[in-house]
N, CA, C and O atoms as a GROMACS GRO file, in nm:
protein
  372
    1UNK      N    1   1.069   7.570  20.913
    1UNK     CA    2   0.971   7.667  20.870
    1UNK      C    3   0.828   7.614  20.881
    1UNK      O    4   0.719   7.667  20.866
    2UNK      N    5   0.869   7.484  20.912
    2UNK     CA    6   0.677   7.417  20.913
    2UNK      C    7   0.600   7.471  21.033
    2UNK      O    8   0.478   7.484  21.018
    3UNK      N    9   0.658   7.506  21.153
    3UNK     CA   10   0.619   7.539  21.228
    3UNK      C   11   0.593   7.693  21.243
    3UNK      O   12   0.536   7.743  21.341
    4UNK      N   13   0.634   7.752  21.151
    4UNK     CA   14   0.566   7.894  21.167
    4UNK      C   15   0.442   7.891  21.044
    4UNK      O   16   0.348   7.971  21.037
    5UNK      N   17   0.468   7.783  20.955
    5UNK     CA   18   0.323   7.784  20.882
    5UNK      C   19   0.195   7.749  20.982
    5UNK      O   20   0.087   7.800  21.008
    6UNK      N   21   0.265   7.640  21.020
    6UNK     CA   22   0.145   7.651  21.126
    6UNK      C   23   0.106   7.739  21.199
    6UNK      O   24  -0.016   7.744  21.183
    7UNK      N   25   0.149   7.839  21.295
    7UNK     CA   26   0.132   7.930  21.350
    7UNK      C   27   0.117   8.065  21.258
    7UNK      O   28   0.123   8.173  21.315
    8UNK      N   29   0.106   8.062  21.175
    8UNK     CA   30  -0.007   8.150  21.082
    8UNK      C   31  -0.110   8.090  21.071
    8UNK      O   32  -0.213   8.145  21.110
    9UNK      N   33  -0.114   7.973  21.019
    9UNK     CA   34  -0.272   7.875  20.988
    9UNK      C   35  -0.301   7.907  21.138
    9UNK      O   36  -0.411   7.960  21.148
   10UNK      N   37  -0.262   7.898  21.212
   10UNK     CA   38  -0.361   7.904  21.386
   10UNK      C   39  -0.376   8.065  21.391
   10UNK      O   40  -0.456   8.105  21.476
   11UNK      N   41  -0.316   8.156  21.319
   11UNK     CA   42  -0.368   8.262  21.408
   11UNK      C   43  -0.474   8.308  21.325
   11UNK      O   44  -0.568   8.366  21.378
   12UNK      N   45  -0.472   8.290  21.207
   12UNK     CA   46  -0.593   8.281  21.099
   12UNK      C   47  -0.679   8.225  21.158
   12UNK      O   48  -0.777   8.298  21.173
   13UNK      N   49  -0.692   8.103  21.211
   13UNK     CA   50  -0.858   8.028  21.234
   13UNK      C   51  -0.908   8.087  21.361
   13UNK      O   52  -1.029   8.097  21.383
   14UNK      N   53  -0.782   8.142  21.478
   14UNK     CA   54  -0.813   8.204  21.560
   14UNK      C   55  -0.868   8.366  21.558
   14UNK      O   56  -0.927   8.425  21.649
   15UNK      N   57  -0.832   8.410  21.443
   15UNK     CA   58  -0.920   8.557  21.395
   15UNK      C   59  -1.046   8.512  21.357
   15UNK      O   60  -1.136   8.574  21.414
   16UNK      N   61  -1.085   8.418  21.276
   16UNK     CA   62  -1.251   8.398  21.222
   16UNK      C   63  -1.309   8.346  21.387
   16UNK      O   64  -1.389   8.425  21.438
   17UNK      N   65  -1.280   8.243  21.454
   17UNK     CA   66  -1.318   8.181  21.553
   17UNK      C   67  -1.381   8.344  21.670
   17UNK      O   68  -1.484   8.347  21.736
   18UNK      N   69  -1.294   8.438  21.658
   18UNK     CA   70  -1.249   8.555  21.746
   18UNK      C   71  -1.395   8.652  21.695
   18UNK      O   72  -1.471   8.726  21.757
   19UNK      N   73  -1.389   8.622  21.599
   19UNK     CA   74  -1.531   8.706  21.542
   19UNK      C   75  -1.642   8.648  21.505
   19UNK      O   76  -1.732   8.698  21.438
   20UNK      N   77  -1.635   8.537  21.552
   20UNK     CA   78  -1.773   8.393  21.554
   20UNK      C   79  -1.828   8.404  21.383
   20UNK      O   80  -1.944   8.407  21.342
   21UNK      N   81  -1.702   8.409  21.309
   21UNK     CA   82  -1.775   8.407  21.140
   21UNK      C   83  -1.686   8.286  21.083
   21UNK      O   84  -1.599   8.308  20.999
   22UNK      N   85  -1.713   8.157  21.136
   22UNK     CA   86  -1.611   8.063  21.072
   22UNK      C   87  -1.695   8.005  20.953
   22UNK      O   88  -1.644   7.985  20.843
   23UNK      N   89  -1.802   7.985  20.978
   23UNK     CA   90  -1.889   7.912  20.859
   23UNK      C   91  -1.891   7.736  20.901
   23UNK      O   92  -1.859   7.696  21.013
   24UNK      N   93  -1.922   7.672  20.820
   24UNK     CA   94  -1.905   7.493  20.823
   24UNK      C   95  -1.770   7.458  20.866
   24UNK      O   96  -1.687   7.542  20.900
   25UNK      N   97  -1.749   7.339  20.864
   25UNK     CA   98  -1.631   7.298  20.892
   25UNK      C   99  -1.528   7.340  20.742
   25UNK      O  100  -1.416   7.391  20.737
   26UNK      N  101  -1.614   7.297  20.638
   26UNK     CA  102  -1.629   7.246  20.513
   26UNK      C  103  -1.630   7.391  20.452
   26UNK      O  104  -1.561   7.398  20.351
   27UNK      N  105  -1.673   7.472  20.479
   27UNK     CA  106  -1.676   7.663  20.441
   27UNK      C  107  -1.565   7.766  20.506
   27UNK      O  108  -1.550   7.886  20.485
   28UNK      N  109  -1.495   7.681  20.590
   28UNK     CA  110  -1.365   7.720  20.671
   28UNK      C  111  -1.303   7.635  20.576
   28UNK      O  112  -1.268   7.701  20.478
   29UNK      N  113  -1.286   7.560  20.570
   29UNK     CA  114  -1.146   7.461  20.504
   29UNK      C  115  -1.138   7.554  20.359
   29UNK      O  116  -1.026   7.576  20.314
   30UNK      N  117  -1.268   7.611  20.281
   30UNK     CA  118  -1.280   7.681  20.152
   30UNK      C  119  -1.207   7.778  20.202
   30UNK      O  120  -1.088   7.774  20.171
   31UNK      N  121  -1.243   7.866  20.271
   31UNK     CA  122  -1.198   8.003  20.318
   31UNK      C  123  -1.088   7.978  20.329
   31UNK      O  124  -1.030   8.037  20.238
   32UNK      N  125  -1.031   7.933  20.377
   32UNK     CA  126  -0.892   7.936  20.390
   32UNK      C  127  -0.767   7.892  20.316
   32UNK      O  128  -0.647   7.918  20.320
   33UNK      N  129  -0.871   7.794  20.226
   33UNK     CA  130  -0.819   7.732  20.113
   33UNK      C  131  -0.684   7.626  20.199
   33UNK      O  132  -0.565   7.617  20.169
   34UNK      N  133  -0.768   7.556  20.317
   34UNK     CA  134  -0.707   7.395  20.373
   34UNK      C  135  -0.770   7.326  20.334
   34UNK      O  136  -0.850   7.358  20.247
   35UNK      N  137  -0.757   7.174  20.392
   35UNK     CA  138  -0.841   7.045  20.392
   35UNK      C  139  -0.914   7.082  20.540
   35UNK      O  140  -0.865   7.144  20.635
   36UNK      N  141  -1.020   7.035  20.530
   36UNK     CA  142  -1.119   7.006  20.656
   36UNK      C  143  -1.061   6.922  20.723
   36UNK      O  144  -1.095   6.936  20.841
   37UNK      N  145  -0.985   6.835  20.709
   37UNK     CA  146  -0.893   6.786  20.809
   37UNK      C  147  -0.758   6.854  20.837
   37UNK      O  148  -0.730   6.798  20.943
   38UNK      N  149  -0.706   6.895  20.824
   38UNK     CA  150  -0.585   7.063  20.833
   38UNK      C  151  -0.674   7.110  20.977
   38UNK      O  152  -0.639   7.076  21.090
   39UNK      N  153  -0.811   7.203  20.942
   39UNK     CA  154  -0.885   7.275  20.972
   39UNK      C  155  -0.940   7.171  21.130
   39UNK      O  156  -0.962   7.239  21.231
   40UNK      N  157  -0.959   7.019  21.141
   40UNK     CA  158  -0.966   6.993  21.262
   40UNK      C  159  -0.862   6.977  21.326
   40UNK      O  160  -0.880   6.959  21.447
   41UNK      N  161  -0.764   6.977  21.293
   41UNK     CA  162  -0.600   6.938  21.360
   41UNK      C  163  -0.545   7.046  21.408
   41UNK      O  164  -0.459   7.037  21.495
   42UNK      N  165  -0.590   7.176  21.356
   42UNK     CA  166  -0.617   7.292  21.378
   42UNK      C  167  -0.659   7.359  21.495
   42UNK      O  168  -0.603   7.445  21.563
   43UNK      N  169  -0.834   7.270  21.510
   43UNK     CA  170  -0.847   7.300  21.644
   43UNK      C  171  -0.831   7.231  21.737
   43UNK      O  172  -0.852   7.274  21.850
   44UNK      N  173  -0.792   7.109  21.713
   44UNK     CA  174  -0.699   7.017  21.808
   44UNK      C  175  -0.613   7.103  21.867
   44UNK      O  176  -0.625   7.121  21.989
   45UNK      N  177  -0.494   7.183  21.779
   45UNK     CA  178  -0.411   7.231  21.882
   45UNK      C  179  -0.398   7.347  21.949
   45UNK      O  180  -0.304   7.389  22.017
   46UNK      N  181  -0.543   7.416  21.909
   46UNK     CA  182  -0.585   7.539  21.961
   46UNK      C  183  -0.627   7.484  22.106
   46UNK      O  184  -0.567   7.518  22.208
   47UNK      N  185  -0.744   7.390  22.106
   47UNK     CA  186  -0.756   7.322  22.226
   47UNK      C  187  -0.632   7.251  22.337
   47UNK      O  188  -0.634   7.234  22.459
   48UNK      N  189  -0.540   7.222  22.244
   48UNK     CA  190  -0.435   7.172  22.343
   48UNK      C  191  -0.369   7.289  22.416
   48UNK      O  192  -0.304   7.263  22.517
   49UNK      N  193  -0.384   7.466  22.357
   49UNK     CA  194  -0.347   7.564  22.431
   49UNK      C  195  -0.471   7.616  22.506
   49UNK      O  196  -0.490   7.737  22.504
   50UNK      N  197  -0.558   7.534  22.574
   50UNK     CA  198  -0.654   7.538  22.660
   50UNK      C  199  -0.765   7.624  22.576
   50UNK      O  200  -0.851   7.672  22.650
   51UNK      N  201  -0.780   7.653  22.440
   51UNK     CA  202  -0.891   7.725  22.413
   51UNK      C  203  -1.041   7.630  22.430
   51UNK      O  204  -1.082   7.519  22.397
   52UNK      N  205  -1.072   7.708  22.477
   52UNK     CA  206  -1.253   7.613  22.525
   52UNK      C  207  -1.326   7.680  22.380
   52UNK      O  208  -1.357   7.799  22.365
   53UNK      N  209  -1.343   7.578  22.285
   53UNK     CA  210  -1.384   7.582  22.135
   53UNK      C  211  -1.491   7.479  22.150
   53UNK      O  212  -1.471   7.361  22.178
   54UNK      N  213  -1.645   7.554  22.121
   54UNK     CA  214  -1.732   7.496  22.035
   54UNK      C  215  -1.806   7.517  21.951
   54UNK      O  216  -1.830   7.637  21.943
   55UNK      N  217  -1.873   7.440  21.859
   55UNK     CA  218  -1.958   7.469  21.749
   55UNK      C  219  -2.071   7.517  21.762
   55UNK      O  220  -2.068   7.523  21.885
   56UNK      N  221  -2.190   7.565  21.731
   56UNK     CA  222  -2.278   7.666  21.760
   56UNK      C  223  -2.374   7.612  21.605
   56UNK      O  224  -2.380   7.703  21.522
   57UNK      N  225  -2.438   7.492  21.566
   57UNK     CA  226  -2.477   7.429  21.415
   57UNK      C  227  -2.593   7.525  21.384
   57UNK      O  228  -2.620   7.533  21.264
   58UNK      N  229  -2.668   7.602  21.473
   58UNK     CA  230  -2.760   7.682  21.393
   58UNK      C  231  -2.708   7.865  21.338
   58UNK      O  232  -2.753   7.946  21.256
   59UNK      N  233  -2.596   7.864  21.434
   59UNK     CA  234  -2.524   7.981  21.371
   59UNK      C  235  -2.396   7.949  21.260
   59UNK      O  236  -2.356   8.027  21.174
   60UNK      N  237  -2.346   7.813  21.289
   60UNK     CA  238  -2.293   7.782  21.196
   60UNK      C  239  -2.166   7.821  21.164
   60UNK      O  240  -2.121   7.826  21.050
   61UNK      N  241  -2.073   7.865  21.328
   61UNK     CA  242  -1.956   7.841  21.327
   61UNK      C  243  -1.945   7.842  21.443
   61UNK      O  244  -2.029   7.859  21.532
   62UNK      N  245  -1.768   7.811  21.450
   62UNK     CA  246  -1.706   7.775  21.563
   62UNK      C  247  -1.670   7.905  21.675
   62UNK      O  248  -1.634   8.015  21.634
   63UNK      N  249  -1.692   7.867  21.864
   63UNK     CA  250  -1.675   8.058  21.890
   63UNK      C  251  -1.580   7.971  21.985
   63UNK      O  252  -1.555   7.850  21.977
   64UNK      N  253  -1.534   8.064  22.076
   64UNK     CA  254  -1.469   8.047  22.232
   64UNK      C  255  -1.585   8.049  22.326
   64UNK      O  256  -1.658   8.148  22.330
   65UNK      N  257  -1.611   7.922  22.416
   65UNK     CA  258  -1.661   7.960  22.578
   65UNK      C  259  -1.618   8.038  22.664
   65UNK      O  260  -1.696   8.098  22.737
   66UNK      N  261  -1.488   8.054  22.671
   66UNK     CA  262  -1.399   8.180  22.744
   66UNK      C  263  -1.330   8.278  22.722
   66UNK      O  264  -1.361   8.342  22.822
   67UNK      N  265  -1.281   8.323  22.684
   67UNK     CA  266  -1.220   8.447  22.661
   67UNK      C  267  -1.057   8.394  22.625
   67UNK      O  268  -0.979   8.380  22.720
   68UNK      N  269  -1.017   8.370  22.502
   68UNK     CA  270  -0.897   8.326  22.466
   68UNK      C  271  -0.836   8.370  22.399
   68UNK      O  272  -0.882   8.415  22.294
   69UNK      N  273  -0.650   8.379  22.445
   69UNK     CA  274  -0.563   8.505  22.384
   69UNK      C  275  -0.449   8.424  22.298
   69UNK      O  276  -0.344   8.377  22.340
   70UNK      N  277  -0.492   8.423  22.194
   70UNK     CA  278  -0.359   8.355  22.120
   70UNK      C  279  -0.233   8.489  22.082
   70UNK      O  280  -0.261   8.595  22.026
   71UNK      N  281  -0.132   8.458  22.117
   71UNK     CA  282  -0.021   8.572  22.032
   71UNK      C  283   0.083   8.471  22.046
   71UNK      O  284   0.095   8.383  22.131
   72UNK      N  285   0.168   8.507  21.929
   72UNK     CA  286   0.281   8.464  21.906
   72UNK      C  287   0.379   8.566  21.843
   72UNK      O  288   0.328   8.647  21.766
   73UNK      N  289   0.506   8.572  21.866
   73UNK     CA  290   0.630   8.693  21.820
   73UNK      C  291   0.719   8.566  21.781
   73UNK      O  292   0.747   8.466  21.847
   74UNK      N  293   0.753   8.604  21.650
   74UNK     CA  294   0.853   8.512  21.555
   74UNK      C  295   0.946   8.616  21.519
   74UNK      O  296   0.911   8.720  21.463
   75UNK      N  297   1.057   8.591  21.551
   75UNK     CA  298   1.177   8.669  21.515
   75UNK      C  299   1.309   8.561  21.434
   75UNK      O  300   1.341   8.465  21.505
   76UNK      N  301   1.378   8.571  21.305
   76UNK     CA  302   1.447   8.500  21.296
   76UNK      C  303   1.590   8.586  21.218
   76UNK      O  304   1.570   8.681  21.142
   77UNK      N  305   1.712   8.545  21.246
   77UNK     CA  306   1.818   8.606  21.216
   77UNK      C  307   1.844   8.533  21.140
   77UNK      O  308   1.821   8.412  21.153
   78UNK      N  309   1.920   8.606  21.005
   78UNK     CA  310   1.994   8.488  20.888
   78UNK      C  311   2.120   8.584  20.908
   78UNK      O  312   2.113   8.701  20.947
   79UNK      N  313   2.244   8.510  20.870
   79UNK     CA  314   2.352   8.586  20.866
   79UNK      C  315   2.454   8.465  20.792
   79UNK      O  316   2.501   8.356  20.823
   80UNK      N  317   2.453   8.581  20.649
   80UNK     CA  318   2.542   8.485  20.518
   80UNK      C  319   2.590   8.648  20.438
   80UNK      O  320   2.545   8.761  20.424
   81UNK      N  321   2.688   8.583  20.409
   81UNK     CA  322   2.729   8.644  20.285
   81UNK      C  323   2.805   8.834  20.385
   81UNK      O  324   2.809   8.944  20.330
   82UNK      N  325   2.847   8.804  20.522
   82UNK     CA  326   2.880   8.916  20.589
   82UNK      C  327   2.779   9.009  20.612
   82UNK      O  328   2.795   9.129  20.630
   83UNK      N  329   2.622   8.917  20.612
   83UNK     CA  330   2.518   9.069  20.600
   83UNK      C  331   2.436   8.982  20.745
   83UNK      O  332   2.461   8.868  20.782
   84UNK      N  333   2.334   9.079  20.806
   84UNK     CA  334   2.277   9.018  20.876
   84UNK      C  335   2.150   9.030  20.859
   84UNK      O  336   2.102   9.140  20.882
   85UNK      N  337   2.066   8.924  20.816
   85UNK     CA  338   1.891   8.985  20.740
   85UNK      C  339   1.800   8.948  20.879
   85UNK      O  340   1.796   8.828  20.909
   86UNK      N  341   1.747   9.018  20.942
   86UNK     CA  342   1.669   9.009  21.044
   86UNK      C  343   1.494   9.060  20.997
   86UNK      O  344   1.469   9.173  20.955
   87UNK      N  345   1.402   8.964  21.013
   87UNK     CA  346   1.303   8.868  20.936
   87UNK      C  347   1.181   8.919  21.114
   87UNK      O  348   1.184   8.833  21.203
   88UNK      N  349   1.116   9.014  21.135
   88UNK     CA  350   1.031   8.989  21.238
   88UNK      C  351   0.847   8.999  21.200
   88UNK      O  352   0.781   9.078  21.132
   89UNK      N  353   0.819   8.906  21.262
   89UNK     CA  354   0.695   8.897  21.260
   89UNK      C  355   0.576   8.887  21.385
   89UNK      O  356   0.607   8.801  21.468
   90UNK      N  357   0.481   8.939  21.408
   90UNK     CA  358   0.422   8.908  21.525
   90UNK      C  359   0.270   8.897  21.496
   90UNK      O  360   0.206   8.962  21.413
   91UNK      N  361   0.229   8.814  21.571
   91UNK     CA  362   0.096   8.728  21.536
   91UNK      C  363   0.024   8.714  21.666
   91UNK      O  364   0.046   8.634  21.758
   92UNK      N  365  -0.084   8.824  21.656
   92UNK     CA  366  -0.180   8.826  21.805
   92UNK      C  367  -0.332   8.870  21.779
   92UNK      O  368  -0.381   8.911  21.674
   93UNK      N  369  -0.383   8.853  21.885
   93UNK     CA  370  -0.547   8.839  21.889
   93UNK      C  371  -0.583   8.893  22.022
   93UNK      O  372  -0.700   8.897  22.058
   0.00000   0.00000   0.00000
């Protein structure tokens, strides 16, 4: 399940980033209620999915240089107790 926390925490920073209203590093980590280090590891791996991310210090948040599409579709099946609980979620920008 750690890995779909993460992929909420990314599609979150990728909605503020998406609307150039991130704030400080330090006013994102509030907002979101992470650590500012969460929040760079964050865009570490936004960047490792090729997003071209930089800071902008007199506007005072983080935007895209290019035009970048994060989505993700999480689907998960549980099946106990003779029932089948099907769990879908989808996460896009």
């Amino acid at each position: 399940m750690n890995s779909i926390k993460t992929l909420t925490r990314l599609d979150k920073i990728h909605q503020l980033i998406s609307q150039e209203c991130t704030g400080t590093p330090k006013e994102l980590a509030l907002r979101l209620q992470f650590s500012v280090r969460t929040i760079h590891h964050l865009l570490e791996l936004l960047k490792e999915y090729d997003a071209e991310i930089k800071y902008d210090r007199n506007r005072k948040t983080y935007y895209y240089t290019e035009e970048f599409i994060f989505e993700v579709n999480v689907s998960i099946a549980i099946n106990g107790n003779n029932k089948m609980i099907s769990l879908l979620n989808r996460y896009s920008a």
